[in-house]
N, C-alpha and C positions, 0 to 999 in steps of 0.2 A: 523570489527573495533569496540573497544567497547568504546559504546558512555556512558554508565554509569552503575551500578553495575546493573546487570540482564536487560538490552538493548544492543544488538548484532546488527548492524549494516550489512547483508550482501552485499558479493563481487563476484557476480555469471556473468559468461563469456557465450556468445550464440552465435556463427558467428559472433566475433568481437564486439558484443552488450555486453556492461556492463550494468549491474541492480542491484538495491541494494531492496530485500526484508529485512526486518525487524525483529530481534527475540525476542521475551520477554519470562521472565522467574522465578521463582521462586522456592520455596519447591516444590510446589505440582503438574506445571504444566508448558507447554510454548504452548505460543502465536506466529503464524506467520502471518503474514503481507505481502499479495502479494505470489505468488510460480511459477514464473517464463517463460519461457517457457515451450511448452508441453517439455516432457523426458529430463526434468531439476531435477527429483526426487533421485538421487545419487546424483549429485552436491548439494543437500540442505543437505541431508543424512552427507555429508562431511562438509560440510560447521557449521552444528548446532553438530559436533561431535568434530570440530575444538576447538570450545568453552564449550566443556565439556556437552555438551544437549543433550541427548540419544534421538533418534528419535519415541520410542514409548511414549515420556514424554509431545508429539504434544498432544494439546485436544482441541484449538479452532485456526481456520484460520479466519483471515478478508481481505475480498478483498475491494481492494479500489476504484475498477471498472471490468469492462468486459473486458477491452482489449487484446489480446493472450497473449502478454508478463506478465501477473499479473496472470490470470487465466490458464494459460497452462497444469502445471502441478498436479492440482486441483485431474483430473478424478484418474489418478494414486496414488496420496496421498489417496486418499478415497478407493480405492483398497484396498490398501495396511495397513491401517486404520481402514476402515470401518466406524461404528458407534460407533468408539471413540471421534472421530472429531465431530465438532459442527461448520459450516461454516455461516460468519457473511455477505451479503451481502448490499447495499440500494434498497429497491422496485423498484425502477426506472430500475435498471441495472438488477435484480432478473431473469427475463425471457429471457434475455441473453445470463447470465451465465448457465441455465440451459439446452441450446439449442433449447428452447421455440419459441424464434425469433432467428434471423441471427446478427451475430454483426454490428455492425454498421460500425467499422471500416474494418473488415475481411472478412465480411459473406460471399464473393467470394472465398474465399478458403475453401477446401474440407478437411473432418477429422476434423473439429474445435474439441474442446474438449466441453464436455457436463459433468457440474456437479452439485450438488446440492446445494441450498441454505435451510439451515434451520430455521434461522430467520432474518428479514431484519433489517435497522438500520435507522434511524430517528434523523436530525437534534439538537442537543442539550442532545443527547441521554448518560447515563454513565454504563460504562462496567466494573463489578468488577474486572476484571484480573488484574494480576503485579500490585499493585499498585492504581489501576483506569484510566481509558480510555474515553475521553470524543469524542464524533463521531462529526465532523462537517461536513453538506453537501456543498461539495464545487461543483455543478456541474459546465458546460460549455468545460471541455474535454469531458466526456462522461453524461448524464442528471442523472444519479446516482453515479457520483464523489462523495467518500468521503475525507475527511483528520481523523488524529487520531491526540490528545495530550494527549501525556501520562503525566499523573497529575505526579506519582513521580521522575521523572526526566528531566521534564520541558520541552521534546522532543516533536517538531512538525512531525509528519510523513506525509511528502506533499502528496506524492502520484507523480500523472503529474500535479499537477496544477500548478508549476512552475517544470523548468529543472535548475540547477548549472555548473559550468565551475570553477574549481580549487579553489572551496570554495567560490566564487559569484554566486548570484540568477542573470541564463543568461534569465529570465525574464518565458515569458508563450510560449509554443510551438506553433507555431500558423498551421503550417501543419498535425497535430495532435489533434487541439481540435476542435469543432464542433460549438461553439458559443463562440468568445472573449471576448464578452461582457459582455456575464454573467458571463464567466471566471474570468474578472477583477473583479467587483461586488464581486464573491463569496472570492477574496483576502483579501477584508475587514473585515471579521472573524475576519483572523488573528491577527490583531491590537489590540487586547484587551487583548490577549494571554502573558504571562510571558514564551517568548521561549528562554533558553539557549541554543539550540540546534536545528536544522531541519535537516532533511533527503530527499531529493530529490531521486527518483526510477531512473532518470537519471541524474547523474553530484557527488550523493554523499551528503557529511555532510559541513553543512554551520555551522558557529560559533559565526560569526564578525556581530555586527547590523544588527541583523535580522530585526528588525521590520523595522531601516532606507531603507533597502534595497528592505522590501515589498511594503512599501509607494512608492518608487520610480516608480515599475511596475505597482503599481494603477493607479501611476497620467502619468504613460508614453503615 
C-alpha cells in the first residue's frame, strides 16, 4: 500500500500471519524496514517488484527488533546481498540479532537465523536515507525496540510497540512485550511527533487521530 510518494507500505502472508515491513526509496537507493519471516526472501523480492524497486536497489535494512518475525529473513537477504547491505540494529537487541544470545522471545526454537548488525542506533539518532529518518527507542516489547519517523512524509513506523485493528490503534500487545510499563512510558515519544500516518508490523496503517488515539493507550 503506498502511503506516500517513495514509502511502500508492505503486505507479506506467513501461516496466516499478516506483517507489514516497510519500503523507502528513492534515485539512488531503498530502505527496508523489518524482513519478515525466515524464507520470506521471494515474497519481499515480489512484493518491492510490485512497486517498481528492483531488489539489487536494497542498500540499508533497519530492524526494529529481534523478534523471528522482523529478523527472519535477514541471513538470506545478506546472502544474497552480501556487503551491499548495510544493517541498522539498537545495541540492546545487537547480540541477538547476531546469534550472540538466544532470543528472548524464541531462543527455544532450533535454526533461529543469525545475522549481522553493522551499526547500532541510539535514541534521538537521524539517518540520511529517503528523506531523513529519525530512530526513537521505544523499548519495553523487546529492551532494543526501536520506532522510525520518517521526516519527509510524516510516517510513524511503530514497529510492535502498538498492534491496529481496521485502522485503530488496538493498543499494546501485552502477551508479546516483556515489560508494559516501559512500553507505555516509551509511547510518550510519540506525542511530540507531527504523524499523518503510522504503520503498525501487525494490524496495518492508521490515519484518523493518531496522536488522540496514542494518548488514550498511555493513560489506559
Amino acid at each position: 500500500m503506498k502511503i506516500s510518494k517513495g514509502v511502500e507500505m508492505l503486505h507479506l502472508e506467513f501461516h496466516g500471519n499478516i506483517i507489514h515491513p516497510t519500503l523507502l526509496w528513492d534515485q539512488e537507493m531503498a530502505v527496508l524496514i523489518d524482513t519478515g519471516f525466515p524464507g520470506q526472501i521471494e515474497d519481499l523480492c515480489l512484493a518491492m517488484d510490485a512497486v517498481g524497486v528492483s531488489f539489487d536497489k536494497l542498500k540499508v535494512i533497519i530492524l526494529t527488533h529481534q523478534d523471528l518475525d522482523h529478523i527472519g529473513s535477514l541471513p538470506e537477504i545478506l546472502q544474497e546481498c552480501g556487503s551491499n547491505i548495510k544493517v541498522y540494529a539498537h545495541e540492546l537487541d545487537k547480540p541477538y540479532i547476531q546469534g550472540e544470545l538466544p532470543l528472548l522471545k524464541d531462543g527455544h526454537l532450533e535454526n533461529l537465523p543469525k545475522g549481522r548488525v553493522d551499526d547500532t542506533l541510539k535514541d534521538g539518532q537521524e539517518l540520511p536515507y529517503c528523506g531523513g529518518i529519525h530512530v526513537i527507542h521505544t523499548p519495553g516489547h523487546t529492551p532494543g525496540h526501536i520506532s522510525l519517523y520518517l521526516r519527509q512524509s510524516k510516517t510513524l513506523v511503530a514497529g510492535d510497540s502498538m498492534y491496529s485493528v481496521n485502522g485503530i490503534i488496538g493498543g499494546i500487545h501485552a502477551p508479546t512485550t516483556l515489560d508494559i510499563k516501559v512500553a507505555q512510558l516509551s509511547l510518550e515519544k510519540y506525542l511530540d511527533l507531527d504523524i499523518e500516518s503510522m504503520i503498525c508490523y501487525h494490524g496495518g496503517l492508521i490515519k484518523l487521530n493518531i496522536n488522540d488515539q496514542i494518548q488514550k493507550v498511555i493513560s489506559y
